[in-house]
Every structure is written in C-alpha cells, then in structure tokens.
N, C-alpha and C positions, 0 to 999 in steps of 0.2 A: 591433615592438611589436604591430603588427593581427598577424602571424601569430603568436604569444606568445598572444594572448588568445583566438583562434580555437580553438584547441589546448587551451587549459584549458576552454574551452566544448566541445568534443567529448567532454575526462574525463570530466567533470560530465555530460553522456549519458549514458554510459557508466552511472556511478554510479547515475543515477533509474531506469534498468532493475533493476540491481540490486536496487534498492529495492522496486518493483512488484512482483516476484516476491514477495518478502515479505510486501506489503501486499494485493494484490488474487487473488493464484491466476495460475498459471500457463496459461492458457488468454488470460484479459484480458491479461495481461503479453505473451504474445508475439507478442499481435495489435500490441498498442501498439509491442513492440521492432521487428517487422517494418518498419510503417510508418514508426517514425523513420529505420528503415537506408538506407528508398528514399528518405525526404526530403533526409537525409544526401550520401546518393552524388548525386542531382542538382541539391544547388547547391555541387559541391564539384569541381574541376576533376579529371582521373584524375590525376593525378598525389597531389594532395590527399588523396583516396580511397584509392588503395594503401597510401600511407604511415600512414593512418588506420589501417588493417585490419593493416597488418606493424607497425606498432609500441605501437599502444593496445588493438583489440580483440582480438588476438593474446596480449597478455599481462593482458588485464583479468581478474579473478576472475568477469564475467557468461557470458564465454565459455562453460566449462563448464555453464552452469545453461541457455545458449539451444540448445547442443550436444544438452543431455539433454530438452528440450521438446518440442522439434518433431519432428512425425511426420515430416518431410519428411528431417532425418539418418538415421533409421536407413533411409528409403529410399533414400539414395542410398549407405551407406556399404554394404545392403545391393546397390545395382546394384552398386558398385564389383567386391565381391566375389566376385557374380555372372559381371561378364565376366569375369574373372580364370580362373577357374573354367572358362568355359566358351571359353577361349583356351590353355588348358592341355589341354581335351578335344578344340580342333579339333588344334590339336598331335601327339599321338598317334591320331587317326585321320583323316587329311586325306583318306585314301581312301575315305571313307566318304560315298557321295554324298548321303545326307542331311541331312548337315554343310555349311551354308553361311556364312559370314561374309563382311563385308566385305574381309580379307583375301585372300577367293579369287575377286574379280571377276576381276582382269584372268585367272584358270589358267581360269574357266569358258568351254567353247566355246562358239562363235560360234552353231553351232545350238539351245541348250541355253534355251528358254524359259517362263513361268510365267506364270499364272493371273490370279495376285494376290502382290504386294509389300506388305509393313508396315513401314515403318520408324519408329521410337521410339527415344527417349536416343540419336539418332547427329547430325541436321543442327545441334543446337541445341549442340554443339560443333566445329560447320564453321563458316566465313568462307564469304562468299557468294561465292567465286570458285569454293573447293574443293567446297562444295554445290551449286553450278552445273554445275559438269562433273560431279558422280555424279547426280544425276538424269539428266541425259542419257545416264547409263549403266543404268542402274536401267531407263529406259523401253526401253532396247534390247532388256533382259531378257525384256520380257514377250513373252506371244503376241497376235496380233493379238486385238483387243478385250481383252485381259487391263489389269484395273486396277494402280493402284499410288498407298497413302497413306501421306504423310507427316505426320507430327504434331511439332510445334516447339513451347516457349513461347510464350505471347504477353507484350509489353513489360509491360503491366499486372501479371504473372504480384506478388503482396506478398511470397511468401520470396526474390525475384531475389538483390534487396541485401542479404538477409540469411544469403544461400549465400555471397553474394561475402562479406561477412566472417568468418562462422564456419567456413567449410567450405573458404575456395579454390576452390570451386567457379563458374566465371564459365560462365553461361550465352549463347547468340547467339541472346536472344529477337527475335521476328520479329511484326510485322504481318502483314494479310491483303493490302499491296500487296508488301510486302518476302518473302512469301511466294510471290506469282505472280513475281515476278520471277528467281527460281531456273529458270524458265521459258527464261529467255531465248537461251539455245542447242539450244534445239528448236524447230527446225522444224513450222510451222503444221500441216502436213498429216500431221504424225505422231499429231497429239493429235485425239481425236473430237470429248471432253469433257472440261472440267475445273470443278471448283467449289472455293473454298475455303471454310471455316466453323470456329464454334469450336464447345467442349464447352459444356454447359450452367453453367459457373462464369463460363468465360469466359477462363480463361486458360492454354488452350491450344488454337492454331492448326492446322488440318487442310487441309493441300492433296492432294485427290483428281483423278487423271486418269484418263482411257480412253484407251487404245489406240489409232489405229483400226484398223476392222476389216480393210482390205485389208494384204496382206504389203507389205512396207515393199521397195524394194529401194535 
C-alpha cells in the first residue's frame, strides 16, 4: 500500500510540472522541474529512481515539454552527434596525425608527447577506476612540465537529475576530493603541481596538473 501511494505521489509530480509550464513560463517551470528531479532522485532508493524514470517520466506527456526547454538537450543531443561525426572522421583517416582520440591512446608511441591536454564530456562518463587508470595515461603523454585539465561535473550540477530522467543521460558528477583522487596511481614525483577549482557557477569541477619538469624515467 506505502508503495501504491508513493507512486501516485510521484504521478501527481509529474502532473504539477506539467501544469507550470502552463502557468508560470517556461524558464520558472524548469528551474522548479529541475529542482524536484534532484529532490526526487535523492530520497528515492536507485532502484526506485530507475523505475521512476522507465516507466512514469518516460511515458509522461511533460517529458516532451522538459526535452524542448532546456538549453542543456539540445547540447548534449548536439555532443551526441558531434562525436558520432567525429568517430566516423577518425575512421577514415586514422593516419592523419592530427587526429587524436581516445581510441588511439594505446596505437600512440611511447615517445610521442604534448604541451597541454583538455579533456571535456569524457571523465564524467568514467567510473573512477576507469578514470584513474587514464589520467595516469594522459600524464604520461605530456612533456615534461606540459599541463593537463580535466573538467567533470560537480554533485551540485540542478539538470544532474533531470538528464537522468529525460535524457538517460547519467552523469559521474565528482567533488573537488573525489576529483584529486583520480590522482591516486600517480606517482608523487611525477606531478610538480596540481590545483583543483570550479567555474564561476559552480558547477563544474577542474582538476589542473603540471608535469614535472625533469624527464621521467
């Protein structure tokens, strides 16, 4: 029965979003949708939360209306399309040495090193074991004192919960300890410096290293 009414109480969500759009503008509304989503997702067990998202927000008629709101859909459905695109151009010219992706770490040699690294849209869909082991390949890349930043979500990030429902899109937001901690199979003497910090919103994490300067052997 508590799980019966918990479930008509999530509808009923569902439904006053709806409503909002209608009532207040679409800007107010998907501030408020946002915020219910994260309220939602954490005091709702995962399991709770999946099923929330595959079988109420999945087939609710607000889905559509949160889909066509946020600036944040059309950029990711615009990343989506982007890699795609540009997975289909490493493809056809892998020989082109200024074609690099993640797919061609392990083909790049051993001597083969860089300045400065950016990485964007790649950790924040890594597990921190799999994010751990490519930083410590990333750093091998560079040249002595060559930098390398990465930029993750941060937990705070308000469309998190609201990707994870209208998008499938589930992000691996990170703190600024759960950030150094990507660290942790690197060796002290490899690294000069490191800081980490956020953008000015605040929610998105930057962890910057240096190199250091002597060759590594």
């Amino acid at each position: 029965m508590i799980a019966a009414l918990e479930l008509e109480n999530n509808t009923t969500v569902l439904d006053e979003i709806y409503d909002q759009f209608a009532a207040e503008g679409s800007y107010v509304a998907m501030r408020r949708a946002c915020e219910t989503f994260r309220l939602m997702r954490n005091r709702m067990r995962a399991v709770e939360w999946i099923g929330f998202c595959q079988h109420h927000v999945a087939t609710h008629p607000v889905r559509e209306i949160l889909c066509r709101h946020l600036p944040l859909t059309q950029t990711f459905r615009s990343r989506r399309k982007q890699v795609e695109q540009e997975l289909v151009a490493i493809a056809r010219e892998k020989s082109h040495p200024s074609i690099l992706s993640v797919d061609h770490l392990a083909a790049i040699k051993g001597d083969r090193r860089f300045d400065f690294v950016y990485v964007t849209d790649l950790f924040d869909t890594l597990d921190e074991s799999t994010g751990t082991k490519l930083l410590g390949r990333l750093l091998q890349m560079l040249q002595p004192a060559g930098r390398l930043l990465v930029a993750n979500p941060a937990p705070e990030l308000l469309e998190a919960a609201y990707l994870e429902a209208c998008l499938d899109v589930i992000l691996q937001c990170r703190s600024e300890e759960e950030m150094a901690a990507l660290t942790a199979l690197v060796p002290e003497q490899q690294i000069s410096s490191q800081c980490i910090y956020r953008d000015e919103a605040g929610g998105t994490v930057f962890l910057e290293i240096q190199r250091a300067a002597k060759p590594l052997r």
